[in-house]
C-alpha positions as CSV (number, residue, x, y, z in Angstrom):
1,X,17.5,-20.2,21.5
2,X,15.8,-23.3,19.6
3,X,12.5,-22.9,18.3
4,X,10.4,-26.0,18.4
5,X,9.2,-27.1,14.5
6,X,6.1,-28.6,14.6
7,X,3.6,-29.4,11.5
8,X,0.8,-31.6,10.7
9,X,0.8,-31.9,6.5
10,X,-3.3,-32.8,6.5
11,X,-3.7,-29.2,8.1
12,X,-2.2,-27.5,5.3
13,X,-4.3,-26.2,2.2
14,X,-1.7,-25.6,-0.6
15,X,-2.1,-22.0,-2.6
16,X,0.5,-22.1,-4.9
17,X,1.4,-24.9,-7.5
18,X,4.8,-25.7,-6.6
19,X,2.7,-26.5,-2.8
20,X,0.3,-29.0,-4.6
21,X,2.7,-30.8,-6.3
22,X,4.5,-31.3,-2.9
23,X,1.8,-32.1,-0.9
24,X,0.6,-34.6,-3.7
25,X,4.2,-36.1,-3.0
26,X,4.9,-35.5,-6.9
27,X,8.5,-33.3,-5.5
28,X,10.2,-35.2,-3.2
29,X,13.7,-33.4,-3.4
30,X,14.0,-29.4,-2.2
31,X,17.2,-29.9,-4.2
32,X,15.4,-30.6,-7.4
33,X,13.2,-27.1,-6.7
34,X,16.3,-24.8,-6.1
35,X,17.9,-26.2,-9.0
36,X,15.4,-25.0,-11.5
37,X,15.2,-22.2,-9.9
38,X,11.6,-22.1,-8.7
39,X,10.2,-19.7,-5.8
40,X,9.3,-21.0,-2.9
41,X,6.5,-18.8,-1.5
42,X,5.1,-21.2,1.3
43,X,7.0,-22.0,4.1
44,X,5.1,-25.6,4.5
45,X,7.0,-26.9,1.5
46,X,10.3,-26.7,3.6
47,X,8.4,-28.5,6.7
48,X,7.3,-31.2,4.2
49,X,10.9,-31.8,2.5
50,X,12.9,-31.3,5.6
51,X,11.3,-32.6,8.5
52,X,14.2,-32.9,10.5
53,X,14.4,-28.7,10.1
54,X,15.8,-26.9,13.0
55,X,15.1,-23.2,14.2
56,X,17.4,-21.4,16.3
57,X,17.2,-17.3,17.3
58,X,20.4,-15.5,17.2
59,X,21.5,-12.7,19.6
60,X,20.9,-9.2,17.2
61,X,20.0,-6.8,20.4
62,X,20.6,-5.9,24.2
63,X,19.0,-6.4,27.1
64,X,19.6,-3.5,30.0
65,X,21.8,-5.2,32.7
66,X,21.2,-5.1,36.6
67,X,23.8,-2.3,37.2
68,X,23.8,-0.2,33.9
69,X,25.4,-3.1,31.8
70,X,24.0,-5.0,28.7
71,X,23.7,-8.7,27.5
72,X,23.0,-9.7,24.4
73,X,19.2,-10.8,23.7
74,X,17.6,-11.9,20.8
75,X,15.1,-9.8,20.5
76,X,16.2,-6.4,19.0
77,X,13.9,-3.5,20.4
78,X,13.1,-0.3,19.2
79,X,10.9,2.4,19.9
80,X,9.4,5.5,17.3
81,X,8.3,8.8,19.3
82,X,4.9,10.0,18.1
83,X,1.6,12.5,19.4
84,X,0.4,9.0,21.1
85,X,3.5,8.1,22.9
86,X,6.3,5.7,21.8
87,X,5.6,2.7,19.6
88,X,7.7,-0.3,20.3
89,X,8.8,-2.6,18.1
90,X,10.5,-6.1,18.4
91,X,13.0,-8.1,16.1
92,X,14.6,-11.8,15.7
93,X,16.9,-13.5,13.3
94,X,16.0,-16.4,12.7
95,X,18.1,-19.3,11.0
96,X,16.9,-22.8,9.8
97,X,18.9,-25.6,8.9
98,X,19.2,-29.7,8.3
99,X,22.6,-29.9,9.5
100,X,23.4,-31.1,6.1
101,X,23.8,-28.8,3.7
102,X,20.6,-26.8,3.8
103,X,20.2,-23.7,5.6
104,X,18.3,-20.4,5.6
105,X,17.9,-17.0,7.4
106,X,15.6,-14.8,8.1
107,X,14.5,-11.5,9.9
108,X,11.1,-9.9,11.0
109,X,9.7,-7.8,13.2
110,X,6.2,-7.0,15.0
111,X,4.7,-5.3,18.1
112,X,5.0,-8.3,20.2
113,X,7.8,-11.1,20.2
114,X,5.7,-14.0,19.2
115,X,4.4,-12.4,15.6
116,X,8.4,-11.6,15.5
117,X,9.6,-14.9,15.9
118,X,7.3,-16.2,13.2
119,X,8.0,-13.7,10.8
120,X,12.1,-14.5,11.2
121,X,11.3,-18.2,10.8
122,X,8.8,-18.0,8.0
123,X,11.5,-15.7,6.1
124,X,14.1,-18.0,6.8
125,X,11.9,-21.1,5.2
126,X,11.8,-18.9,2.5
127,X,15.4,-18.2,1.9
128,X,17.0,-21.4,2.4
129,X,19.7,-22.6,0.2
130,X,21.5,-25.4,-0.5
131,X,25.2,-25.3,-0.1
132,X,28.7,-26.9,-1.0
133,X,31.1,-28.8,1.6
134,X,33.8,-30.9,0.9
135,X,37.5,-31.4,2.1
136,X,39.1,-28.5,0.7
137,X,42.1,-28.2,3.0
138,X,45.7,-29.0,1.5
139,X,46.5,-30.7,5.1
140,X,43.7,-33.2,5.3
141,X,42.7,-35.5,2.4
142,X,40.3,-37.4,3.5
143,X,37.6,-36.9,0.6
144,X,34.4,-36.5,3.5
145,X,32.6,-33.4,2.9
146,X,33.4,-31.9,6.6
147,X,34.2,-28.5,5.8
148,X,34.5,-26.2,2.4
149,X,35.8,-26.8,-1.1
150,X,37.4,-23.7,-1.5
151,X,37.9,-19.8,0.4
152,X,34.8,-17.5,0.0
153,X,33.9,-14.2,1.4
154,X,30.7,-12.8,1.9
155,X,29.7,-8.9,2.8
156,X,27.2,-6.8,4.3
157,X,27.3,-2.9,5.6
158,X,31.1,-2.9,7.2
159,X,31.5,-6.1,8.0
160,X,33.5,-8.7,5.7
161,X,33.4,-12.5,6.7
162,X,36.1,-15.1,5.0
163,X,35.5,-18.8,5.4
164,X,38.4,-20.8,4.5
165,X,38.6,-24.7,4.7
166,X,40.4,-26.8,7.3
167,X,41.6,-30.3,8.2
168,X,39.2,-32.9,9.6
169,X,39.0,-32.4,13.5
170,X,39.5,-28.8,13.9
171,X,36.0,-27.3,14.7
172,X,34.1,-24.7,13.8
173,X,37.0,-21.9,14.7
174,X,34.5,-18.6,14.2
175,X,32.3,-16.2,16.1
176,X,30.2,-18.6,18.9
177,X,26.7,-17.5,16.8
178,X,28.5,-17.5,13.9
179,X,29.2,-21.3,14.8
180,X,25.7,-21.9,15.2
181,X,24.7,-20.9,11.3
182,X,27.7,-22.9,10.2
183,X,26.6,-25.9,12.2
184,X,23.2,-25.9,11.0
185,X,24.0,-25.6,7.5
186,X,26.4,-29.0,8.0
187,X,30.1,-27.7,8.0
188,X,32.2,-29.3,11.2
189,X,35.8,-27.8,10.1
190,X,36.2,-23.9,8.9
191,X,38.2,-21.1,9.7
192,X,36.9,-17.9,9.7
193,X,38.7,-14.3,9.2
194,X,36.5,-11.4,10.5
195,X,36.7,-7.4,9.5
196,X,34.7,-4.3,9.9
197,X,31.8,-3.4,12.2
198,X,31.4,-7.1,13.9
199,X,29.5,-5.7,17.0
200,X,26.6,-5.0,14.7
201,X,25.3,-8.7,14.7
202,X,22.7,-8.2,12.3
203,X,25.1,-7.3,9.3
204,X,27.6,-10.3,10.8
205,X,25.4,-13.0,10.6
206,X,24.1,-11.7,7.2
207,X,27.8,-11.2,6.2
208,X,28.6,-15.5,7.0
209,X,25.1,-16.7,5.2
210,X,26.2,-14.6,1.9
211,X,29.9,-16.3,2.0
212,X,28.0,-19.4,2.2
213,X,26.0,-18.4,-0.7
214,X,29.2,-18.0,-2.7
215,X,29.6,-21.5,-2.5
216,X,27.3,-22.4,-5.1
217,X,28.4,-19.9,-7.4
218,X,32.2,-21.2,-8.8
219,X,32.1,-23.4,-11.3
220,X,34.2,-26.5,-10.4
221,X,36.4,-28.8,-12.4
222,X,35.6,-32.4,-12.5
223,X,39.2,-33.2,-11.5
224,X,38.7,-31.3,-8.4
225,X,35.3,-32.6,-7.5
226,X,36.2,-36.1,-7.0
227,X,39.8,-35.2,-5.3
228,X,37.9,-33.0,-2.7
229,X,34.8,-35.4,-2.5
230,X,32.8,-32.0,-3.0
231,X,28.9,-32.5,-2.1
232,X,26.0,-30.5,-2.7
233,X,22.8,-30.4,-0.6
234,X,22.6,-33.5,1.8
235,X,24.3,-36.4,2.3
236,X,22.2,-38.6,3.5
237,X,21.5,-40.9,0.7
238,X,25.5,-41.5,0.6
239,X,28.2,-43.2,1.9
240,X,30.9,-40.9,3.3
C-alpha cells in the first residue's frame, strides 16, 4: 500500500540543530549527514533532502478470510486480556525510499491504524540509510550500478536473507514484498536465497534491510570500484 508524502517546509519549526541548518539550506546532501555520522531525530529533514521520498506499507499480519481462511494485511493486530476487557492494538511496517540508493524502515504501533501508520513512517525517516549498488556479477560487465557489488547476508530471529548480484536484465528474483524494499532502495537485478522462519514477515523484511546494511560496511579496493562502477547513495547527479 503507498502512503501519500506530503510536506510544506514554511510549516515546520526546527528543534534540533542539524534541522536548522537544513531548513536554512546550509546541508543540502543527506549523504554528507550519514557520513559524519550525525542523528537524525526529525523526520522533516528526510522530507526536505528527499522530496521525491516514497512510503509503502508492507503485509506483517492477517486478516480473517470469508470461510475461515486468512490474507495477508498490513496491519498486524493484537489484543491484551485485562479486568476492562481486551485492549487492541494495531501495527505497520513501513519502508521509505528514493529509488536510488536511499531507503529506510520502520515499525510502530497504536490503538488505532492511523497513529500506527505514522509511527512506521516517522521511524522509517529515521532509519534510513544510504546504500551500495554496482554491477557485481561475473556475467554482466556493464559498469551501471543496477544491482550489488558483492554477496551479503543479513539476519533477524530465524530467518537468514542472502542477496547476491546478477546480470543486467534479470529482475528483482526475491520474495514479491521483499521486491518492494529492494526496489525502493534502487537495486533492478538481485538474487536472493532465503532460510529459516520466512512466514514471519516481520523478521523477513528486517532480515533484507540488514543485508542491505552490510553493504556499506566492506571496505573496497580501488581496483574493484571502478571495474564494477560501484556507487553510493544516488545517482542522479551522474552519468550512468
Amino acid at each position: 500500500m503507498a502512503v501519500s508524502n506530503i510536506f510544506n517546509i514554511d510549516d515546520w519549526k526546527p528543534r534540533t540543530e542539524l534541522g536548522k541548518k537544513v531548513k536554512n539550506r546550509e546541508i543540502n546532501d543527506l549523504g554528507e549527514i550519514l557520513d559524519k555520522g550525525h542523528r537524525i531525530l526529525e523526520p522533516e529533514i528526510i522530507d526536505v533532502l528527499l522530496p521525491n521520498l516514497e512510503v509503502q506499507l508492507l503485509e506483517v499480519g492477517q486478516s480473517k478470510g470469508k470461510f475461515g481462511g486468512g490474507k495477508g494485511s498490513i496491519w498486524k493486530q493484537t489484543q491484551k486480556k485485562t479486568s476492562e476487557g481486551n485492549r487492541i492494538k494495531f501495527s505497520a511496517f513501513a519502508v521509505v525510499g528514493n529509488k536510488d540508493g536511499y531507503v529506510g524502515v520502520g515499525f510502530g504501533s497504536s490503538k488505532e491504524t492511523v497513529p500506527a501508520r505514522e509511527k512506521a513512517t516517522r521511524k522509517a525517516k529515521l532509519n534510513i540509510i544510504k546504500i551500495r549498488r554496482a554491477c557485481g556479477s561475473w556475467d554482466c560487465d556493464c559498469r551501471t550500478p543496477h544491482s550489488i557489488p558483492f554477496k551479503v547476508s543479513g539476519k533477524c530471529g530465524s530467518v537468514r536473507v542472502t542477496l547476491m548480484a546478477a546480470p543486467r536484465g534479470t529482475g528483482l528474483k526475491a520474495e514479491r514484498k521483499c521486491r518492494v524494499l529492494l526496489g525502493l532502495a534502487g537495486i533492478k537485478d538481485v538474487y536472493a536465497k532465503t532460510k529459516g522462519q520466512t512466514a514471519t514477515k516481520l523478521n523477513f523484511f528486517i532480515a533484507c534491510f540488514n543485508a542491505l546494511k552490510q553493504l556499506s560496511k566492506i571496505k573496497l579496493n580501488e581496483d574493484f570500484v571502478k571495474e564494477a562502477g560501484v556507487v553510493e547513495g544516488t545517482t542522479s547527479k551522474l552519468e550512468v
